[in-house]
Short mmCIF file of the C-alpha atoms (twelve columns), coordinates in Angstrom:
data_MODEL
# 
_entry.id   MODEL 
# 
loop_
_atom_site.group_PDB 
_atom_site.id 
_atom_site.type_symbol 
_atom_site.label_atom_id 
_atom_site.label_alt_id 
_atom_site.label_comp_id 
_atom_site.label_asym_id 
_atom_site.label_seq_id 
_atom_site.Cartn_x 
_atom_site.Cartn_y 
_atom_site.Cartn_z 
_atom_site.pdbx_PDB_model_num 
ATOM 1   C CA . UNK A 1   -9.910  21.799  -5.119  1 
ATOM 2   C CA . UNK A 2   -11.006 20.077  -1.747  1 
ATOM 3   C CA . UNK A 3   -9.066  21.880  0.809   1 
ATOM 4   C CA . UNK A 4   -7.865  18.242  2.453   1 
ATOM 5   C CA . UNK A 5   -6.977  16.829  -0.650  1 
ATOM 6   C CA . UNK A 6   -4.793  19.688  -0.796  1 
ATOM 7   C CA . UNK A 7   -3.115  19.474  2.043   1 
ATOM 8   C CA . UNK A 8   -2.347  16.188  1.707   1 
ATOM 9   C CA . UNK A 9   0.668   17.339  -0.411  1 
ATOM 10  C CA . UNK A 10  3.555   15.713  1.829   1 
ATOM 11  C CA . UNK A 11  1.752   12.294  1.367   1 
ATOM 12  C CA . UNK A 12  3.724   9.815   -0.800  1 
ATOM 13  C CA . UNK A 13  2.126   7.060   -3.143  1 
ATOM 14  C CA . UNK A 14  3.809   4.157   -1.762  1 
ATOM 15  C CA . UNK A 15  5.320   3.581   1.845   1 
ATOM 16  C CA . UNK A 16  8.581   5.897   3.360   1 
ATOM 17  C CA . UNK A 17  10.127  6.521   6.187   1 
ATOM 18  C CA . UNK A 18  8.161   8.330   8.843   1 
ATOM 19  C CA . UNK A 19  8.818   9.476   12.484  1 
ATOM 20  C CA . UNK A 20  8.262   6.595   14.753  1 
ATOM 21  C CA . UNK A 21  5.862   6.937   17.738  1 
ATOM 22  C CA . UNK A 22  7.204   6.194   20.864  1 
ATOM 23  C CA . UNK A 23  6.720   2.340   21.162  1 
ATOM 24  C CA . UNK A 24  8.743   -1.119  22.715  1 
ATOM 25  C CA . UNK A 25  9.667   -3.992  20.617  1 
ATOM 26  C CA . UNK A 26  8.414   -6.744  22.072  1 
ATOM 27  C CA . UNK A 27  10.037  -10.276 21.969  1 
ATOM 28  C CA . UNK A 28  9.848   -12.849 19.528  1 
ATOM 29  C CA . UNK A 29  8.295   -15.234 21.557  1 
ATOM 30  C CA . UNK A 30  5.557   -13.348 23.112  1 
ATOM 31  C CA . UNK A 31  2.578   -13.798 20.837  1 
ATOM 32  C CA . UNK A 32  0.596   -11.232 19.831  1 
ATOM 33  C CA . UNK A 33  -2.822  -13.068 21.180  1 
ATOM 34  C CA . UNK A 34  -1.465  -13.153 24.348  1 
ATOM 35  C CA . UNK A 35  -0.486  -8.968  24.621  1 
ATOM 36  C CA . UNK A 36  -2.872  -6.550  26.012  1 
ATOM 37  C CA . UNK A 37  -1.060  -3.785  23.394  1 
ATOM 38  C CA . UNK A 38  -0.044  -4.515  20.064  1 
ATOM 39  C CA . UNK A 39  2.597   -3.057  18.128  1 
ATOM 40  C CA . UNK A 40  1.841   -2.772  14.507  1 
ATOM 41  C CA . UNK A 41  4.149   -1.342  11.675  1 
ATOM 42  C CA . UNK A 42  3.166   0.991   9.210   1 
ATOM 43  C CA . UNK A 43  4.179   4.142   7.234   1 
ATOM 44  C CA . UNK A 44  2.113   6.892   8.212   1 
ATOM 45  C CA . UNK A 45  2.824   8.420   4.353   1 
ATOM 46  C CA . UNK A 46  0.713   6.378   2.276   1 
ATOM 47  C CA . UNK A 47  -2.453  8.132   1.688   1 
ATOM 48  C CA . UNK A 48  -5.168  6.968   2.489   1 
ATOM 49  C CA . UNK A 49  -4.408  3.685   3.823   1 
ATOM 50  C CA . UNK A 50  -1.361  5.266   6.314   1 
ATOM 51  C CA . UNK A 51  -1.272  8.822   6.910   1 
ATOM 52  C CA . UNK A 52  -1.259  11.846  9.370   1 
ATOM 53  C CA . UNK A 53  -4.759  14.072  9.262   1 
ATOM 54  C CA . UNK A 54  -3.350  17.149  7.755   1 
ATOM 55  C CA . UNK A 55  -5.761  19.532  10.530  1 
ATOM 56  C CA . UNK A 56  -5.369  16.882  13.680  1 
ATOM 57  C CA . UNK A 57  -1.998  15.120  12.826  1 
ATOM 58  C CA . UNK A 58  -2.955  12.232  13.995  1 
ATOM 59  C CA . UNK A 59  -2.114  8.655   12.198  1 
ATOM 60  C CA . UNK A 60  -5.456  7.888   10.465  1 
ATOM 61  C CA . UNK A 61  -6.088  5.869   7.108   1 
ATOM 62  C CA . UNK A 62  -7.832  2.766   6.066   1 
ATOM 63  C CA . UNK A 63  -5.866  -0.246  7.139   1 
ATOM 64  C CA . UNK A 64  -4.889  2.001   10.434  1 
ATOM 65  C CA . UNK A 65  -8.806  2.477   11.363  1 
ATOM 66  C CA . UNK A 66  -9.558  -1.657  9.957   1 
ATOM 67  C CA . UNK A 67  -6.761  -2.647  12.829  1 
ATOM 68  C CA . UNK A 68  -7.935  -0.520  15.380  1 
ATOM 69  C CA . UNK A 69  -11.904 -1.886  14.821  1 
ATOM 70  C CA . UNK A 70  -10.304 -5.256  15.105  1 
ATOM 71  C CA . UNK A 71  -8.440  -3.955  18.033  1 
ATOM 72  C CA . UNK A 72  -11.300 -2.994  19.891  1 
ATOM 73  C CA . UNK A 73  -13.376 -5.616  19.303  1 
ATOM 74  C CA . UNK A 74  -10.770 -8.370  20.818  1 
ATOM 75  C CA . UNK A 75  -10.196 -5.777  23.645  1 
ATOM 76  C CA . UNK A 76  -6.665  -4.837  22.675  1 
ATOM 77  C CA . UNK A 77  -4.169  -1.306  22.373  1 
ATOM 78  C CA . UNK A 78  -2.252  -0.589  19.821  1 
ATOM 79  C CA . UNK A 79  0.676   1.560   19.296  1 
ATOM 80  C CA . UNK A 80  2.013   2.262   16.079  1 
ATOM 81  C CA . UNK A 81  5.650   2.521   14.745  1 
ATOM 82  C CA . UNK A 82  6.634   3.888   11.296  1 
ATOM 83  C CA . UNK A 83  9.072   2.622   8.715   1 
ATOM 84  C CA . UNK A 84  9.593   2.385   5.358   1 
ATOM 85  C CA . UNK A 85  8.639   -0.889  3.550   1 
ATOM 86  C CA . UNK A 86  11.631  -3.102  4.484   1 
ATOM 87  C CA . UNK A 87  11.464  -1.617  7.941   1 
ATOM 88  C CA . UNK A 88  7.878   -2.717  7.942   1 
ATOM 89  C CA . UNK A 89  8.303   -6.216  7.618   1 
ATOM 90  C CA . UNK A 90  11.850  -6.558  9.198   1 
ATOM 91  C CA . UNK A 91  9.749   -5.184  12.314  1 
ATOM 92  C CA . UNK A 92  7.562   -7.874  12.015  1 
ATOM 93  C CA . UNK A 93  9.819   -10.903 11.336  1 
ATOM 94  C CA . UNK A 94  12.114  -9.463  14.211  1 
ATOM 95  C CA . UNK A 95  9.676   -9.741  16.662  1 
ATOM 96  C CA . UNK A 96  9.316   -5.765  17.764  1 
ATOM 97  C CA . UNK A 97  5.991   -5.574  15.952  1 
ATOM 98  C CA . UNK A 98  3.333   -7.982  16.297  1 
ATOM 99  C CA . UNK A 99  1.599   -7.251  12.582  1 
ATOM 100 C CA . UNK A 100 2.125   -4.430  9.559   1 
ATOM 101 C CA . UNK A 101 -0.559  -2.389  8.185   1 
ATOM 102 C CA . UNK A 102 0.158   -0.760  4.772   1 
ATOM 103 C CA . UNK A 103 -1.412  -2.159  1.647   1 
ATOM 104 C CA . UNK A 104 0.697   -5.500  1.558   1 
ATOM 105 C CA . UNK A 105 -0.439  -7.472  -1.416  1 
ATOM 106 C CA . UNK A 106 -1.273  -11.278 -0.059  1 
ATOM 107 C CA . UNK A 107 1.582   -12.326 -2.399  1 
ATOM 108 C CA . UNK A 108 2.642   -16.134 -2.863  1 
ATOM 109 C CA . UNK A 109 6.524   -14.603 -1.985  1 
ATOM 110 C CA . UNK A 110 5.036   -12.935 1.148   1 
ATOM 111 C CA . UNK A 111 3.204   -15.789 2.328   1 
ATOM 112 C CA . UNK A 112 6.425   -17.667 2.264   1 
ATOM 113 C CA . UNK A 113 7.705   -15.564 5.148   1 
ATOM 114 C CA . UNK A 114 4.968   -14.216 7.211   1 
ATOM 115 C CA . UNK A 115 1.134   -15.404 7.848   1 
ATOM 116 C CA . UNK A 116 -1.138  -13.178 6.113   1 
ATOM 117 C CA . UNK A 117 -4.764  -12.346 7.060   1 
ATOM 118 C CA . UNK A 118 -7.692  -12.710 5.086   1 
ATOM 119 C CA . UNK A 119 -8.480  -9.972  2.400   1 
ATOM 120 C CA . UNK A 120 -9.335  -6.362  4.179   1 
ATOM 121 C CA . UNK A 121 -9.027  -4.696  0.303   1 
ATOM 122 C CA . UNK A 122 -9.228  -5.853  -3.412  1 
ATOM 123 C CA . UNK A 123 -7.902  -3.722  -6.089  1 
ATOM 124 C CA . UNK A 124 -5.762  -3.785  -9.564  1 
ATOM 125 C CA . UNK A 125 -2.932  -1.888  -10.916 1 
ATOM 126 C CA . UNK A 126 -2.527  1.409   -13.325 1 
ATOM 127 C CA . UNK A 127 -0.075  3.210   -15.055 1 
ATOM 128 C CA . UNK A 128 0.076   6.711   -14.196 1 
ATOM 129 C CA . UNK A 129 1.663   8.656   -17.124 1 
ATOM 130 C CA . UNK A 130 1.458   12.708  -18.777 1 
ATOM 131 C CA . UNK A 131 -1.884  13.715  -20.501 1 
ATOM 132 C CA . UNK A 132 -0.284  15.053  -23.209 1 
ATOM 133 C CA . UNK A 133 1.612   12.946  -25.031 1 
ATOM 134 C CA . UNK A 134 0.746   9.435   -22.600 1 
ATOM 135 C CA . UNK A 135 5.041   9.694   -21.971 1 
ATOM 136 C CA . UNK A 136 5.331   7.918   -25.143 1 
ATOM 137 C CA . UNK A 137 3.527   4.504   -24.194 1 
ATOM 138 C CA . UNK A 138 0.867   3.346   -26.012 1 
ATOM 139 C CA . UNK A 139 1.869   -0.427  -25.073 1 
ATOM 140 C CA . UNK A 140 3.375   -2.701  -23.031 1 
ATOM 141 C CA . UNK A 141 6.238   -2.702  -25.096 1 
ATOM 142 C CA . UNK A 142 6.571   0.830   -25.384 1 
ATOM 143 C CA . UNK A 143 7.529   0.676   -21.727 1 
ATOM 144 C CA . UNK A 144 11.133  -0.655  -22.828 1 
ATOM 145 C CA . UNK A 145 13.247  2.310   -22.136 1 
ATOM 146 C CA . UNK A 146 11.227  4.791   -20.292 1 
ATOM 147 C CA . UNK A 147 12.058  5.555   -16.874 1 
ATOM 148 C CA . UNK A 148 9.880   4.319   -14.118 1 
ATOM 149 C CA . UNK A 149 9.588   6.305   -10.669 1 
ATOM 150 C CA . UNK A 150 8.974   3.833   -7.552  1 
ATOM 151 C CA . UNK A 151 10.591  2.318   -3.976  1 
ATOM 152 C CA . UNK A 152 12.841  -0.163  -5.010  1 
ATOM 153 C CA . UNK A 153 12.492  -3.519  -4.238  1 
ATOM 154 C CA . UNK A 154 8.306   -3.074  -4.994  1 
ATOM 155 C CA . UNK A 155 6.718   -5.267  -7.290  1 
ATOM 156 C CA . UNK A 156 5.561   -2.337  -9.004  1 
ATOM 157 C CA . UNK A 157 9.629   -1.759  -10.038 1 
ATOM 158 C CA . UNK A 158 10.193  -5.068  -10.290 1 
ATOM 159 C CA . UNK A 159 7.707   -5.621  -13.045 1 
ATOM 160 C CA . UNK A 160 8.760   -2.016  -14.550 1 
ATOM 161 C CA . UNK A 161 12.631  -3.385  -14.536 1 
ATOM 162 C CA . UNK A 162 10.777  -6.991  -16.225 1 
ATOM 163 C CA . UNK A 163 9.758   -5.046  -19.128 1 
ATOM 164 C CA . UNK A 164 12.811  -2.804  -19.317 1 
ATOM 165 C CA . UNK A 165 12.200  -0.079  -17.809 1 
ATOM 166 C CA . UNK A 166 15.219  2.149   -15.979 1 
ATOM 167 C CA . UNK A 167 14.062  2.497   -12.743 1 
ATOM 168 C CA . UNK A 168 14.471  5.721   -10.877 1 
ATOM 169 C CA . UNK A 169 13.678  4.750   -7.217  1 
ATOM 170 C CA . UNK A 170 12.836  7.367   -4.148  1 
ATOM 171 C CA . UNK A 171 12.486  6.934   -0.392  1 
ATOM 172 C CA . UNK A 172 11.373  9.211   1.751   1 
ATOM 173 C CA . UNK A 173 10.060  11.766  -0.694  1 
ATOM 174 C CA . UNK A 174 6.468   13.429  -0.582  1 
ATOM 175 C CA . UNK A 175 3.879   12.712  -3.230  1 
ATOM 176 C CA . UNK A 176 4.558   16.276  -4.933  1 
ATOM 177 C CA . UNK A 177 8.148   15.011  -5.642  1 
ATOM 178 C CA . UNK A 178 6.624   11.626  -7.822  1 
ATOM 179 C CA . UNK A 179 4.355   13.849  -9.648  1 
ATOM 180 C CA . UNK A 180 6.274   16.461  -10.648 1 
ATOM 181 C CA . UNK A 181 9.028   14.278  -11.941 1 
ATOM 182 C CA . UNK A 182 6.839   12.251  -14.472 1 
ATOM 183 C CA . UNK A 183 4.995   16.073  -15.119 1 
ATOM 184 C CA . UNK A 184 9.184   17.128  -15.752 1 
ATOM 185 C CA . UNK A 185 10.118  14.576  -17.879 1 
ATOM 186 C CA . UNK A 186 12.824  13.403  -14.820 1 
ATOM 187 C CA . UNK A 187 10.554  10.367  -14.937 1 
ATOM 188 C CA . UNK A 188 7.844   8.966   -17.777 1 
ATOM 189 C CA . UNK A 189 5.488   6.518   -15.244 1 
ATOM 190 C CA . UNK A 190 4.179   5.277   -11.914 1 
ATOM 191 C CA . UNK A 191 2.912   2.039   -11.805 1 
ATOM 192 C CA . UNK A 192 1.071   1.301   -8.182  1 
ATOM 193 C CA . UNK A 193 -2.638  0.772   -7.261  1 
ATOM 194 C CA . UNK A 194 -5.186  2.191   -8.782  1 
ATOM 195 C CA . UNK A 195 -7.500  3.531   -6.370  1 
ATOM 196 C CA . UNK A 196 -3.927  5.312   -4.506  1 
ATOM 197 C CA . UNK A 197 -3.324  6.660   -8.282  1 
ATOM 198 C CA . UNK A 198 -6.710  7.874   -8.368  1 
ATOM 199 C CA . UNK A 199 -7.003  10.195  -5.153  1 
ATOM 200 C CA . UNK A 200 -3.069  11.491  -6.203  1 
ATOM 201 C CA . UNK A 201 -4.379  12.654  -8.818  1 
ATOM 202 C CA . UNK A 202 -7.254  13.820  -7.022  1 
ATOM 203 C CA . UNK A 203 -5.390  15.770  -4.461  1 
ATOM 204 C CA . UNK A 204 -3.350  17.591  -7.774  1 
ATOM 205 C CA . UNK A 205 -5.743  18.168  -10.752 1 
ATOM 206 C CA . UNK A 206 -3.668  20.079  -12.212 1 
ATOM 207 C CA . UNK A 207 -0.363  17.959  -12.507 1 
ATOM 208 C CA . UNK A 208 -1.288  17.131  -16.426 1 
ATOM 209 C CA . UNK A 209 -0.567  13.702  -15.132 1 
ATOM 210 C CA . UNK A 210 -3.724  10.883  -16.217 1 
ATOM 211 C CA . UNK A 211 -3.770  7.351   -15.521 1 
ATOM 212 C CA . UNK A 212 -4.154  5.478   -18.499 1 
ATOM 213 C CA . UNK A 213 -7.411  3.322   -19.048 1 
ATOM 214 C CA . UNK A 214 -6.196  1.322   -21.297 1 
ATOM 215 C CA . UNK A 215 -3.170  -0.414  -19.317 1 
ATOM 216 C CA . UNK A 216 -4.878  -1.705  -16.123 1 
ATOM 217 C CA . UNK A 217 -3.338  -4.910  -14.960 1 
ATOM 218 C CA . UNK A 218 -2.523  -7.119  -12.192 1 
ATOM 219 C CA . UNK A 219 0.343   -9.696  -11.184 1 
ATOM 220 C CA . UNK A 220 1.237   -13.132 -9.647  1 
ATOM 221 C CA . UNK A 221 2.109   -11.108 -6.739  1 
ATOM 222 C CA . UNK A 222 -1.224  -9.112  -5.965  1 
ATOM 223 C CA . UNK A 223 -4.067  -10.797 -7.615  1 
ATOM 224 C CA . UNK A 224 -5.195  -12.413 -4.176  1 
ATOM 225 C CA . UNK A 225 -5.909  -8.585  -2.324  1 
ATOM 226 C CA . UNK A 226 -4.381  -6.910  0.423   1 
ATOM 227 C CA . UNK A 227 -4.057  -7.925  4.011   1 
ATOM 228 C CA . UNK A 228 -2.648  -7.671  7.329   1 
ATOM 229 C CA . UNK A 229 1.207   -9.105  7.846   1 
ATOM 230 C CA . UNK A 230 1.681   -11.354 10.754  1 
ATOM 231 C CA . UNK A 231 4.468   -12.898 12.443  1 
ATOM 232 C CA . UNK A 232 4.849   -16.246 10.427  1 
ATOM 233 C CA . UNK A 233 5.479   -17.957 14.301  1 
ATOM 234 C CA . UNK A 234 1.973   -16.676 15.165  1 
ATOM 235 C CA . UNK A 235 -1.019  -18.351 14.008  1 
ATOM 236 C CA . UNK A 236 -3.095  -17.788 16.976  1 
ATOM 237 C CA . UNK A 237 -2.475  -14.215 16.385  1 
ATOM 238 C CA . UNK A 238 -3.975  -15.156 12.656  1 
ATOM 239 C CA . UNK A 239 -7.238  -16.882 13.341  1 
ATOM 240 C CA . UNK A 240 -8.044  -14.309 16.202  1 
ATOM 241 C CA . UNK A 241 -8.092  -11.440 13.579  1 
ATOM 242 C CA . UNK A 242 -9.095  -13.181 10.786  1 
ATOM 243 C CA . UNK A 243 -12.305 -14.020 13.591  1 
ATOM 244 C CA . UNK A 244 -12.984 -10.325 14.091  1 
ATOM 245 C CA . UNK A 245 -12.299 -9.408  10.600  1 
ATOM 246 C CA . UNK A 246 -15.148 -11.519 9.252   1 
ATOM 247 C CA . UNK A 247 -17.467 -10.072 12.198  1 
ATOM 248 C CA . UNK A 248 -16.144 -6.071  11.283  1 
ATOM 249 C CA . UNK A 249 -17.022 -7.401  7.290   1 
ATOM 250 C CA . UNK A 250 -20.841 -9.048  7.974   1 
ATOM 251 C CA . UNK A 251 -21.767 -6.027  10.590  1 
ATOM 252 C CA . UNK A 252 -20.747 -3.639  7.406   1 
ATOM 253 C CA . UNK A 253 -18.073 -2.060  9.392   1 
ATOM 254 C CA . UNK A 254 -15.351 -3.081  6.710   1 
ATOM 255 C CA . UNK A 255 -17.785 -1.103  3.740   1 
ATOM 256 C CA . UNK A 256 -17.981 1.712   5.861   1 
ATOM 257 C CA . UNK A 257 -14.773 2.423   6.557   1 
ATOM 258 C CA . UNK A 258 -13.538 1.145   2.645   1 
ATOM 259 C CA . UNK A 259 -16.311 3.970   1.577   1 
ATOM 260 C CA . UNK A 260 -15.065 6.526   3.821   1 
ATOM 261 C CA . UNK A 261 -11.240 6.514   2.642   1 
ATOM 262 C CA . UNK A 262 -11.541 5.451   -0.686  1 
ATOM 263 C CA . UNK A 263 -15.268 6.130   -1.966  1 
ATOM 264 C CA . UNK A 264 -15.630 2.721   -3.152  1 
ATOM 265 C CA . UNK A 265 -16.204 -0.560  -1.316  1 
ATOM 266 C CA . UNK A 266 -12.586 -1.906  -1.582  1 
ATOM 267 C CA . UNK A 267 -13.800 -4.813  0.132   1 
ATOM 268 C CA . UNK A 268 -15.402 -6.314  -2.995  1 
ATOM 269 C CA . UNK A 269 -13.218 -8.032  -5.867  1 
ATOM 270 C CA . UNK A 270 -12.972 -5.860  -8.362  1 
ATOM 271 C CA . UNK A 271 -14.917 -6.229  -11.922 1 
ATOM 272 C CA . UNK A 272 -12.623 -4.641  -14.284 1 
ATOM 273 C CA . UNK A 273 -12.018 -5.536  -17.954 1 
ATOM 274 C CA . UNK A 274 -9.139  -6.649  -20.226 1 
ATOM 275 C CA . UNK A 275 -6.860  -6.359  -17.167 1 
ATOM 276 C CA . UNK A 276 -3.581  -7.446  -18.299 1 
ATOM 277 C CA . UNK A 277 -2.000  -10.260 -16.313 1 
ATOM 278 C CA . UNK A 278 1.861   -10.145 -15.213 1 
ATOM 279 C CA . UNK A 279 4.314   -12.963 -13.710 1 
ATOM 280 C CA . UNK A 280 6.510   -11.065 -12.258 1 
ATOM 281 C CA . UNK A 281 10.289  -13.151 -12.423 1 
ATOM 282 C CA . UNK A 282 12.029  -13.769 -9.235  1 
ATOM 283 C CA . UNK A 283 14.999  -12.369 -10.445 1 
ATOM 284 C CA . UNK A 284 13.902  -9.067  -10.830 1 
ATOM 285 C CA . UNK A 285 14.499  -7.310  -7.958  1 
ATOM 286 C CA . UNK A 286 13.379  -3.610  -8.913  1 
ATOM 287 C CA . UNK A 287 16.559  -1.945  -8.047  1 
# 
C-alpha cells in the first residue's frame, strides 16, 4: 500500500472539527477585497481537498492550494481556521472568515445565503457499501431500512433519511471509524463524492468495503459543482476571485493541481452514465 495513503488514516470523508490555527475574526463590514490577509474556513480533515500532510503537518489539499494560487495572484495572505461544517459557514456569514474552502456543493439552498464562486471541481455521488454481500442493496429501494453513516445535516443524510434510511451521524471521527463501521455491520452505507470515496478506499484496500457502480447519482443540491463560499454582503470579494480563478483555469494551473490531489482533472464536468437524479425535500434535514 502507498505509504501516504496509509498514513492518512486519521483523515475523515466529510468535514469535522479540527484544531484552529491561530487567526482574528475580522468584522462584518470589512470586505474581503479590501484585506491584505484573508481568513478562510475549512476543515483540515477532509482528504484531499482539506487535510494535514501526514510527514510535514502542514494544512495542504485541493481547494486549500486552489485559494492560496488565487491568493497569490491578487497579492493577498491567508490564514486558515478549522471547523466542522456548520462552523464553516457560520464563520463565514458571521463575518470572522472572509470565504470557506471544503468541497461546498454550489447548491440552489446555499446560494440563498452566501455568494458562491464559479466551479473550482465537478464531480457525482456513490454509494460506498461491503463487497460481500453489497449490505443488502441492490436498489434504491433497498436503501429503506439500512443504516446510513454521515455528518448530519449533509445532503448526503438528508437524501439517505429521503429514502428511509436510519441515519447514524458522526463528528469528529477519523476515516478508520466510517469504514470500519459499514465493514462491522454498525453501519450498511456511505453516500458522499465519488472521487473522496475512491482514494478512502484507496488509502484501506483491505476494508472489504467497494463502491457500487451501479448506484452513481447526483442531486438538486450538487449538480452545479463545487466552489468557494463567500460572504453573501461581498460581491466584490466574488468577481475578484472568480477573475483569478478563470486566469489559474486557462494558464492550466486549476488541471494541475485537480491532477495532483485527485488524479483526474476535476475541473471538467463529468461524463458518467445512467447517473440517477435526486430532489432532495426541504424537509429532510438528515438528522
Amino acid at each position: 500500500m502507498n505509504s501516504k495513503l496509509k498514513k492518512l488514516i486519521g483523515l475523515s470523508l466529510v468535514a469535522l472539527v479540527g484544531v484552529g490555527l491561530t487567526a482574528c475574526g475580522k468584522s462584518q463590514d470589512q470586505k474581503g477585497a479590501d484585506q491584505k490577509t484573508w481568513t478562510v474556513a475549512t476543515s483540515g480533515t477532509l482528504y484531499p481537498t482539506s487535510y494535514h500532510d501526514p510527514k510535514t503537518k502542514k494544512l495542504t489539499g485541493y481547494d486549500i492550494e486552489v485559494i492560496r494560487a488565487v491568493a497569490k495572484g491578487l497579492h493577498k495572505k491567508v490564514v486558515f481556521k478549522e471547523y466542522n461544517v456548520d462552523g464553516q459557514l457560520t464563520a463565514v456569514k458571521t463575518g470572522k472568515a472572509q470565504m470557506a474552502v471544503n468541497d461546498f456543493a454550489i447548491s440552489p439552498e446555499r446560494k440563498n445565503q452566501f455568494l458562491m464562486s464559479s466551479p473550482i471541481k465537478h464531480s457525482f455521488n456513490s454509494l460506498l457499501v461491503r463487497k460481500d454481500d453489497q449490505s443488502g442493496i441492490h436498489s434504491w429501494a433497498d436503501i429503506k431500512g439500512k443504516k446510513a453513516a454521515g455528518e448530519a445535516g449533509t445532503n448526503y443524510q438528508r437524501l439517505a433519511q429521503q429514502l428511509g434510511a436510519k441515519l447514524v451521524n458522526y463528528d469528529n471521527v477519523s476515516n478508520d471509524v466510517y469504514l470500519k463501521g459499514v465493514q462491522s455491520g454498525k453501519t450498511d452505507l456511505i453516500m458522499n463524492d465519488y472521487y473522496l470515496q475512491k482514494l478512502a478506499l484507496a488509502a484501506y484496500p483491505n476494508s472489504g468495503l467497494e463502491i457500487d457502480p451501479d448506484m452513481y447519482f447526483v442531486t438538486n443540491e450538487d449538480g452545479k459543482g463545487e466552489g468557494i463560499v463567500i460572504n453573501k454582503k461581498d460581491k466584490a470579494l466574488q468577481k475578484e476571485v472568480n477573475e483569478e480563478l478563470a486566469k489559474l483555469k486557462k494558464d492550466g494551473t486549476l488541471t494541475k493541481l485537480a491532477k495532483k490531489f485527485y488524479g483526474a482533472d476535476v475541473t471538467k464536468k463529468t461524463n458518467v452514465k445512467n447517473l440517477k437524479y435526486f430532489k432532495i425535500s426541504s424537509k429532510y434535514k438528515g438528522e
